[in-house]
Structures are given as C-alpha cells and as structure tokens.
mmCIF file of the C-alpha atoms, coordinates in Angstrom:
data_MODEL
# 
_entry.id   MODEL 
# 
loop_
_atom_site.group_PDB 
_atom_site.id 
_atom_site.type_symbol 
_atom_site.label_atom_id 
_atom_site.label_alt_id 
_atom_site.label_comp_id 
_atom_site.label_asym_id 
_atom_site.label_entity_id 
_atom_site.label_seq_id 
_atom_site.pdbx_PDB_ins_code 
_atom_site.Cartn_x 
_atom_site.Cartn_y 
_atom_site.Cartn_z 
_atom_site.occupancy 
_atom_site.B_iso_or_equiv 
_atom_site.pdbx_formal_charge 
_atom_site.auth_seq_id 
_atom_site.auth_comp_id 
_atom_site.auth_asym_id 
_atom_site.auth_atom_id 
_atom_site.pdbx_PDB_model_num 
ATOM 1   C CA . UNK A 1 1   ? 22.789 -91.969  43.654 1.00 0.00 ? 1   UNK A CA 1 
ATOM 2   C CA . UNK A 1 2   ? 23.906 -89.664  46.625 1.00 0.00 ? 2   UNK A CA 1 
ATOM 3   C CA . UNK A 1 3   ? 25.635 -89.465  49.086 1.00 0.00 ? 3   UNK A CA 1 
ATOM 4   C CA . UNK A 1 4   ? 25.176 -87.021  52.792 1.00 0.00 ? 4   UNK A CA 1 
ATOM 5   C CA . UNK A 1 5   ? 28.285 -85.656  54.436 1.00 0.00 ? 5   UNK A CA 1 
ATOM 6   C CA . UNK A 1 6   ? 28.790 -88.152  56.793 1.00 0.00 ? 6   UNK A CA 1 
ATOM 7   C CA . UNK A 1 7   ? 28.513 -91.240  54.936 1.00 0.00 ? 7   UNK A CA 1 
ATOM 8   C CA . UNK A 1 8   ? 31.853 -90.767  53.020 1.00 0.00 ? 8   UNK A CA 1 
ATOM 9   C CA . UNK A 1 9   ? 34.207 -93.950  53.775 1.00 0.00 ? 9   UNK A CA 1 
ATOM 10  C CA . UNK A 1 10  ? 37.302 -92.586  56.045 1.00 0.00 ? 10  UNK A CA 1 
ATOM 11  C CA . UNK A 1 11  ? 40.541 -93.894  54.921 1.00 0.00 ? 11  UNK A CA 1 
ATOM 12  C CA . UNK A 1 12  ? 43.799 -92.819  57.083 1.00 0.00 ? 12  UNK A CA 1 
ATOM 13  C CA . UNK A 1 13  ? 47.125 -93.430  55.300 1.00 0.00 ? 13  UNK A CA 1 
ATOM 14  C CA . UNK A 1 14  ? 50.045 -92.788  57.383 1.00 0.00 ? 14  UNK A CA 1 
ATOM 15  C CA . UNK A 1 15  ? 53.770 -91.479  55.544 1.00 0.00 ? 15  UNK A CA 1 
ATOM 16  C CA . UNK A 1 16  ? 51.567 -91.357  52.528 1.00 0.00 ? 16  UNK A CA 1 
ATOM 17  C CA . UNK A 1 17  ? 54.033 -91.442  49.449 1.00 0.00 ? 17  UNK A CA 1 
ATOM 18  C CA . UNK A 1 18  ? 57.044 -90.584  52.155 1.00 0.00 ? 18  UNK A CA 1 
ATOM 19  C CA . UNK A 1 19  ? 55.570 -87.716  53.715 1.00 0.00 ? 19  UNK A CA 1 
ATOM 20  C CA . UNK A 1 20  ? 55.290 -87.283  57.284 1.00 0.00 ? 20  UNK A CA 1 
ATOM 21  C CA . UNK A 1 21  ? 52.137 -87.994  59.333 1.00 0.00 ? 21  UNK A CA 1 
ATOM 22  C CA . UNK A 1 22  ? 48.934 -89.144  58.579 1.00 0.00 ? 22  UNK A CA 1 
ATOM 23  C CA . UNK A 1 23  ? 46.274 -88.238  55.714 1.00 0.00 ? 23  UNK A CA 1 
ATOM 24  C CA . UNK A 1 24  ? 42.735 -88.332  56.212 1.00 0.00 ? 24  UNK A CA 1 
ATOM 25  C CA . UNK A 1 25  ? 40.649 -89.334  53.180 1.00 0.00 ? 25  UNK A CA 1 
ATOM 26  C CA . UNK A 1 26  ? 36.762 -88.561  52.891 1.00 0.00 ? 26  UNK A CA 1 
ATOM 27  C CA . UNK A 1 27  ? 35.983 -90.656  49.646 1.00 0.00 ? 27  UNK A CA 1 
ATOM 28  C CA . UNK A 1 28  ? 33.501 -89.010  48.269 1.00 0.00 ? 28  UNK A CA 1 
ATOM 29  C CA . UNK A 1 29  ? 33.159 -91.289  45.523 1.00 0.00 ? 29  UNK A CA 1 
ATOM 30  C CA . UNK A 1 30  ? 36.041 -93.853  43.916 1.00 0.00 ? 30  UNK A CA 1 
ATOM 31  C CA . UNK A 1 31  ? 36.263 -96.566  41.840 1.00 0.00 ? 31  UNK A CA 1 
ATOM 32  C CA . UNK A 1 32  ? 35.948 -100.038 43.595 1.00 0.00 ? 32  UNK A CA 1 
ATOM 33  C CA . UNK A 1 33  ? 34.561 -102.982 43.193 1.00 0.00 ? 33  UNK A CA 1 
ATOM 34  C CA . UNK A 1 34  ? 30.996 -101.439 43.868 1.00 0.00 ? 34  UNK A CA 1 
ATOM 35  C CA . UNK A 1 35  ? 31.755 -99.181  40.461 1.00 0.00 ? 35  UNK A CA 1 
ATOM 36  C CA . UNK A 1 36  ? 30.086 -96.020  42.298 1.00 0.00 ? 36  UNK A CA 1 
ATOM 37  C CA . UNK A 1 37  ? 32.167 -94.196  39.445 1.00 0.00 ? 37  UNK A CA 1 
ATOM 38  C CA . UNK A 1 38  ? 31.786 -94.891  35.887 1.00 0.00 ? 38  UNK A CA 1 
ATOM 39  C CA . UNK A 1 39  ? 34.168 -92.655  34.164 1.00 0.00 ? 39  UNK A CA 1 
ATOM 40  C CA . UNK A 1 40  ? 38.059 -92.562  33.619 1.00 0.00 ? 40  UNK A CA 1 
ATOM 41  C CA . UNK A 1 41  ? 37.693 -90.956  36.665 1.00 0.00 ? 41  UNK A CA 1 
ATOM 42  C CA . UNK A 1 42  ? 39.567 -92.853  39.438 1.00 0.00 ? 42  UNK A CA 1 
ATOM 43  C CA . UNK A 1 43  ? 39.557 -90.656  42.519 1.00 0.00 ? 43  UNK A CA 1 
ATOM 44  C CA . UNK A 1 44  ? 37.312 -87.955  43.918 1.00 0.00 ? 44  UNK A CA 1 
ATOM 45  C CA . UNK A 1 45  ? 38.027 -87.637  47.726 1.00 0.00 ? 45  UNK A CA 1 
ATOM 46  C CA . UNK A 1 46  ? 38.409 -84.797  50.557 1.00 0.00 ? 46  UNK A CA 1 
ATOM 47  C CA . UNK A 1 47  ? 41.433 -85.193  51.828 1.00 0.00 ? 47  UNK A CA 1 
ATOM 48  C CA . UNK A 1 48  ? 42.852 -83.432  55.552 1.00 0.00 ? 48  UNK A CA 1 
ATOM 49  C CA . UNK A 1 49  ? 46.374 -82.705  56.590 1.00 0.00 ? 49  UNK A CA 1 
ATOM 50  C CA . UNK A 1 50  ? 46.959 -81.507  60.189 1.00 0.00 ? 50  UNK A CA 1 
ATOM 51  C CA . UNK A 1 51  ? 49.968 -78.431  60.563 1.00 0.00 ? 51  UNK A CA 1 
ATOM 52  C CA . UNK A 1 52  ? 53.334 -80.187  59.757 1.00 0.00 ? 52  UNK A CA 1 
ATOM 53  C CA . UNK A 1 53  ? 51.845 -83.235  57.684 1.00 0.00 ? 53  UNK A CA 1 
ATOM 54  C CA . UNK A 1 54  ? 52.578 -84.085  54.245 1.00 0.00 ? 54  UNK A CA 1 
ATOM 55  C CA . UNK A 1 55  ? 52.249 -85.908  51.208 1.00 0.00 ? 55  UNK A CA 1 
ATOM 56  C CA . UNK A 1 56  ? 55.815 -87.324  49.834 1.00 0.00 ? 56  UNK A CA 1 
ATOM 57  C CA . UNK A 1 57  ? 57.061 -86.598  45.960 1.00 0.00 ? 57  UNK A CA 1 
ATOM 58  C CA . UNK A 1 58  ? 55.750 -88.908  43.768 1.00 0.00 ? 58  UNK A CA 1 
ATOM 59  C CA . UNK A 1 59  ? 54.386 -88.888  39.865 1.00 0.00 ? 59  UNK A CA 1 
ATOM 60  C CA . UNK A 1 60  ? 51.622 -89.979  38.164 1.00 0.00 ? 60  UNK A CA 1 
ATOM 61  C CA . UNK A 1 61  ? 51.555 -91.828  34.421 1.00 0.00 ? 61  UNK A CA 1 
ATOM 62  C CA . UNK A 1 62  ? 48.598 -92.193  32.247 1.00 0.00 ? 62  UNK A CA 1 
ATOM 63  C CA . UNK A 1 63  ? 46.630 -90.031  34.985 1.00 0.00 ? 63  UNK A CA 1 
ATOM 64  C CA . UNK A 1 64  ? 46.609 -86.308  36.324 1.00 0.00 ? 64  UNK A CA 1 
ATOM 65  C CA . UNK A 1 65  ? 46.060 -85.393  39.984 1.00 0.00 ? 65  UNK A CA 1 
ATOM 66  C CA . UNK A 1 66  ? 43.979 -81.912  40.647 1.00 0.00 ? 66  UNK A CA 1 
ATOM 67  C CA . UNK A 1 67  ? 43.732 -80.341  43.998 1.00 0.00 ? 67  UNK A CA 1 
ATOM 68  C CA . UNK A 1 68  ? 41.402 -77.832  45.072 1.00 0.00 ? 68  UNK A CA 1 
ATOM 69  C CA . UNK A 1 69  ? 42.293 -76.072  48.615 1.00 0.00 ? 69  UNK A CA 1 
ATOM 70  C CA . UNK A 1 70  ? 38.811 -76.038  50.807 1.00 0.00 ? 70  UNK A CA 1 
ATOM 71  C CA . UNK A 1 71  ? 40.477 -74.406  54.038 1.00 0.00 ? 71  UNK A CA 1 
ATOM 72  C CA . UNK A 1 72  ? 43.924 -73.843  54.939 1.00 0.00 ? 72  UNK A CA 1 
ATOM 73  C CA . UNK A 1 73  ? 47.561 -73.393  53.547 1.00 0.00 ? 73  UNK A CA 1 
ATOM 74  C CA . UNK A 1 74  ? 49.990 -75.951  51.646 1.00 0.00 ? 74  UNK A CA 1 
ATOM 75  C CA . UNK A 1 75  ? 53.142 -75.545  50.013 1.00 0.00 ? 75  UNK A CA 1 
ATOM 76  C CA . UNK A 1 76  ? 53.160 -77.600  46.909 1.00 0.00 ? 76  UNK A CA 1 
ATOM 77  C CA . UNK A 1 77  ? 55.662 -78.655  44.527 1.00 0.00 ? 77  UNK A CA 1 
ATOM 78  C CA . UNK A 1 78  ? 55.005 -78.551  41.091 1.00 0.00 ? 78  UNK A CA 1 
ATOM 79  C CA . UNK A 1 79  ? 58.001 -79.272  38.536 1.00 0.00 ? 79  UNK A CA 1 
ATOM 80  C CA . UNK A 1 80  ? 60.862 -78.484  41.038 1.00 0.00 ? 80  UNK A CA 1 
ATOM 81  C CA . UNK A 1 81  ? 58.811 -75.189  42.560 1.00 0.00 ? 81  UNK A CA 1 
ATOM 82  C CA . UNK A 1 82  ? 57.741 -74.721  45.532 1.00 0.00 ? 82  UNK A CA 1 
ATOM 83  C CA . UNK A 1 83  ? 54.571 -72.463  45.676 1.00 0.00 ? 83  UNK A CA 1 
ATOM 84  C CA . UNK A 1 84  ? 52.013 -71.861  48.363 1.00 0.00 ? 84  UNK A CA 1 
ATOM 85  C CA . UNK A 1 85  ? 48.238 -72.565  48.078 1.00 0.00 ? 85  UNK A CA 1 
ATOM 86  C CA . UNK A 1 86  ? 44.589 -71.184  49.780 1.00 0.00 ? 86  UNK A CA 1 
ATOM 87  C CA . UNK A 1 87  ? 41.396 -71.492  50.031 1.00 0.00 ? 87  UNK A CA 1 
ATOM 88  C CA . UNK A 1 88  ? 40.163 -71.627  46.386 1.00 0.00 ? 88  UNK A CA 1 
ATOM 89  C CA . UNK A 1 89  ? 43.451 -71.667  44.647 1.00 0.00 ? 89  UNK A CA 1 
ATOM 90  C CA . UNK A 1 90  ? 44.201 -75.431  42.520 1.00 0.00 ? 90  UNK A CA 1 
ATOM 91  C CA . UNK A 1 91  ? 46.762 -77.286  40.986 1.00 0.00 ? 91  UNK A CA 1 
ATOM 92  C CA . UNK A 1 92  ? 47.237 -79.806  38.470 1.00 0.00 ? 92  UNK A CA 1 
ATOM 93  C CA . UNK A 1 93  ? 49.901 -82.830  38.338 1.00 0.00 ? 93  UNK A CA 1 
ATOM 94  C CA . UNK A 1 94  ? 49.781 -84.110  34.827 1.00 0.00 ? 94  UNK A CA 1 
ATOM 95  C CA . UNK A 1 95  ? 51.107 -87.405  33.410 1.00 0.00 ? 95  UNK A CA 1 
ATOM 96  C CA . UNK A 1 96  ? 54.715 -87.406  33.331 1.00 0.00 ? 96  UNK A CA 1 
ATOM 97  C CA . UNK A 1 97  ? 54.902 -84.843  36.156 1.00 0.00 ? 97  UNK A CA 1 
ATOM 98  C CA . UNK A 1 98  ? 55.862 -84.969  39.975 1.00 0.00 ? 98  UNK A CA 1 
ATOM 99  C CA . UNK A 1 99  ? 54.197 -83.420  42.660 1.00 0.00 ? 99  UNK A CA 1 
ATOM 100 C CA . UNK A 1 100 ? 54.192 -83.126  46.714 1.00 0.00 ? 100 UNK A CA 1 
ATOM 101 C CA . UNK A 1 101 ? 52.941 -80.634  49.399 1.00 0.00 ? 101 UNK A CA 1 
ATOM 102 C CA . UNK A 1 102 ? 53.166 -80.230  53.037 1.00 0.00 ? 102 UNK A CA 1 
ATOM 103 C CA . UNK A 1 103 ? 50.967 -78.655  55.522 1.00 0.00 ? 103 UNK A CA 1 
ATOM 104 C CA . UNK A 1 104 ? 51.979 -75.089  56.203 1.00 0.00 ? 104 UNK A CA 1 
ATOM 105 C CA . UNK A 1 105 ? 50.390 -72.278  59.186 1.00 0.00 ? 105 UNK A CA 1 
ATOM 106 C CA . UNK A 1 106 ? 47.989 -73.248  62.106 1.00 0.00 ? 106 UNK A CA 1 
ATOM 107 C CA . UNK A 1 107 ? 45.204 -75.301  60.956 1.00 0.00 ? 107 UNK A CA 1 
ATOM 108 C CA . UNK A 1 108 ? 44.807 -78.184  58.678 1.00 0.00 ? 108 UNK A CA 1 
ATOM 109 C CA . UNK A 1 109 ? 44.442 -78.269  55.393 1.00 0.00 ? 109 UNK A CA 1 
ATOM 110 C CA . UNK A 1 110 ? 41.588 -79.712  53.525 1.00 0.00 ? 110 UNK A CA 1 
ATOM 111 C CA . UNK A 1 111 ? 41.093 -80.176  50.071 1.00 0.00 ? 111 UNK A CA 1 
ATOM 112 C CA . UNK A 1 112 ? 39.564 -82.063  47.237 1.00 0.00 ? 112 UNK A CA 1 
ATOM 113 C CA . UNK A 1 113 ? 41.277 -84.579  45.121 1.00 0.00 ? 113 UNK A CA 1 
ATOM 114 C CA . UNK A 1 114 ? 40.324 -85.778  41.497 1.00 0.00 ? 114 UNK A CA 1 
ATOM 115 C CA . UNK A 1 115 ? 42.341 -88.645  39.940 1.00 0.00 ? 115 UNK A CA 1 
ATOM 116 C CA . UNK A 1 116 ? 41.884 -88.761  35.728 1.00 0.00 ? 116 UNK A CA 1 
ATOM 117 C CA . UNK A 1 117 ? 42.450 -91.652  34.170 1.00 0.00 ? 117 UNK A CA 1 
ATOM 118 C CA . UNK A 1 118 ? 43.306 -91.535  30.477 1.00 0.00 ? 118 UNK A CA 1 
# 
C-alpha cells in the first residue's frame, strides 16, 4: 500500500485542545474504519501551525504522543517546561504526562505526529 504526497486526507481542527487557531492535519496514515494501520499505532499525520497558532495542554493515557519538527520553531511544554524546538529536534508525551506547544518566529511549523497505543 502507498500513498503520494498529495493524496493525504486534510483535516483542519480549529482551538484544537484550547489552543488558538487552526491545525492543519496531512494524515498520512490513521486508524479508521478502512484499517490502513494495523498496529497499536493510532496516529501518523503531518501536522501545520501558522506563526501564533497552537495546540492547548492536554494529556494522554494508555498512549504516547511523539513529534518530530520538519520546518520551523515551537515552544513546547513538557512536564511544566517550556522548551523550544527545530527542524530535526523531537519530543515525547508519555502516558500519564501533559503536553502543549505554540507556534513561535515567522513561518509555520510543520511536523510529524505518531500516536502509540499500548
């Protein structure tokens, strides 16, 4: 199975989790109904934030969240800190955890995100 570039479904969530603005999803591949994914793996999308957009604090049980920064800067938090990511730097949100991260400098941010299921 395979997938080119432009065939991803686009999903736009506005305010996702709180945050401000909108978030574009690429879904590169997910679970659904169509079971393109067969793994605990629940989530594997690229996602874009314009300058000044973010995603809102929110946790994750029985799962962990990884990021991987494609282009751009975000501030992220991760366990109360604030820290601030580039291209090729990740992060991890682990069951149990909390996690947000806003936009930061002139151009968006885009990035790949891989939801684990346990």
């Amino acid at each position: 199975m395979h997938r080119f570039n432009d065939q991803y479904p686009v999903e736009i969530r506005e305010k996702m989790k709180g945050g401000t603005g909108s978030v574009r999803f690429e879904h590169i591949w997910k679970k659904n109904s169509d079971e393109e994914m067969h793994s605990g793996c629940r989530q594997f999308s690229r996602l874009t934030l314009a300058p000044g957009c973010s995603v809102g604090k929110h946790g994750h049980q029985g799962e962990e969240e990884i990021y991987y920064i494609l282009s751009g800067h975000v501030r992220t938090l991760d366990n109360g800190e604030w820290i601030e990511l580039g291209p090729g730097d990740a992060t991890i949100c682990r069951s149990g955890e909390e996690h947000a991260m806003e936009c930061v400098g002139p151009e968006p941010c885009v990035y790949l995100a891989v939801v684990i299921v346990y």
